[in-house]
C-alpha positions, 0 to 999 in steps of 0.5 A: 388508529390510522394515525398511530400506523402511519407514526410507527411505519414513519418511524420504522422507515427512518430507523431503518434508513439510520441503520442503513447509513451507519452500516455503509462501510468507510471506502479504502483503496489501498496497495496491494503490497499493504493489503498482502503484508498482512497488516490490515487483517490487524488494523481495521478490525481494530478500528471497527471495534473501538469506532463500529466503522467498517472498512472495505479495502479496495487493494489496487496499484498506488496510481489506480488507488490515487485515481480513484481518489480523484473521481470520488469512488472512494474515501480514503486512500492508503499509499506509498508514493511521496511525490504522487501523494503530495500531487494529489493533495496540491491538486486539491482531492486530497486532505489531512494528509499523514505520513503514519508509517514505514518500511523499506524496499529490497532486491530478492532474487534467485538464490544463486546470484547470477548478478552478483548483487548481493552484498552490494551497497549501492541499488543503482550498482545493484540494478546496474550489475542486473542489466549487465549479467542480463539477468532476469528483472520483473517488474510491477509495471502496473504504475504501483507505488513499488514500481514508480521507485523502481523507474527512478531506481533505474532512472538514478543508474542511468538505464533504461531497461528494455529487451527479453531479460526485463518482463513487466508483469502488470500485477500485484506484488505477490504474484509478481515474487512468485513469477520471479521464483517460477523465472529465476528472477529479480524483482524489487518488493516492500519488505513488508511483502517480502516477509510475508511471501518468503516462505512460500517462494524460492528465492533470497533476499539480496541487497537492502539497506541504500538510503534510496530504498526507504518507503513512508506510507501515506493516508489521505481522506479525498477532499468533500470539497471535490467530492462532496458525498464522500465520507470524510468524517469516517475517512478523519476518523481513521487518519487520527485513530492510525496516527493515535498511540493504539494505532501506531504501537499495533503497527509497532507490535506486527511481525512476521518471522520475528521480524516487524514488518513497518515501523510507526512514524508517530509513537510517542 
């Protein structure tokens, strides 16, 4: 009878352990502007449904979502900053890179224009005139995907931005539109978030459509070599199933205001 005790609560144990190891969620830092665009609220309980694996979505700047990458605290990341990316993969902490998506970034700002950007082809022009009329500029400033583009944006117009009209604001991406609505401000946004926020901020869509404005996103599992109790196997999994036809026509099919907000890079 003792022997028979002892098999069960052995068996209960393990069960209970197995139970515990298949609910520990899949470790996602991602950016802010995909967590605020809506997005994964459309992806990720996709992806449970047909996998059972749940992912728990860390919404950080690009550098802090690669950084966490780096010291192992999670097991994906889910960014959009080629050059970063293709850093941290050469530095040997991330794999099985894909570029899976994309959109692009615009220039919204007061509706009245005081830069006179609107309508301009060029961004640099566009930033330039910014600087000039000195206008309100507020910037991410937090070393986010969205704020390296607009370093070289500046970068590419020759100007380092500097002084009371350029604010960095060291946020996210939606509490960086509403404080350019609350300022009269310009800021540079994914569209993404853009069309998630424009109804809730005052202000105008202004300049869009420069070649230099385009904005592929990247998913990266952190490599096990690194970090060897990382979840790689669940991290594949999700590269492949948001690669995967189902995956890519959900990214197709989302939109806000009639408009889609990412396009899939790898519908077939």
């Amino acid at each position: 009878m003792y022997k028979k005790i002892r098999l069960l609560f052995s068996l209960c144990l393990l069960w209970s352990l197995a139970i515990a190891v298949q609910a520990a969620p899949l470790r996602m830092a991602t950016t802010t502007s995909t967590q605020n665009s809506g997005l994964l609220d459309i992806l990720l309980p996709a992806f449970q449904k047909q996998t059972g694996i749940e992912v728990h979505v860390i919404a950080v700047g690009t550098g802090k979502a690669l950084k966490m990458g780096r010291d192992g605290d999670v097991d994906v990341v889910m960014v959009h900053a080629v050059a970063a990316e293709e850093k941290f993969v050469a530095e040997g902490f991330g794999t099985d890179r894909v570029q899976f998506m994309y959109n692009d970034f615009v220039i919204v700002g007061p509706n009245n224009d005081p830069a006179a950007i609107k309508g301009v082809k060029s961004v640099t022009e566009a930033m330039t005139k910014i600087q000039d009329s000195q206008s309100k500029f507020i910037s991410r400033g937090d070393d986010s995907g969205t704020h390296k583009k607009e370093q070289a944006l500046w970068k590419a117009a020759n100007i380092q931005p500097n002084g009371s009209w350029y604010i960095e604001a060291g946020q996210g991406m939606g509490k960086v539109l509403q404080m350019a609505s609350e300022l009269d401000g310009y800021t540079l946004t994914d569209r993404g978030t853009w069309l998630a926020y424009k109804g809730k901020v005052d202000m105008s869509l202004l300049n869009e459509g420069d070649n230099q404005l385009s904005n592929p996103y990247g998913v990266i599992a952190v490599n096990p070599a690194k970090h060897p109790d990382t979840n790689y196997a669940d991290a594949k999994k999700l590269i492949d199933w948001v690669s995967s036809q189902e995956g890519q026509e959900l990214i197709r099919d989302y939109r806000l205001h009639g408009e889609p907000l990412f396009i899939p890079l790898l519908l077939k």
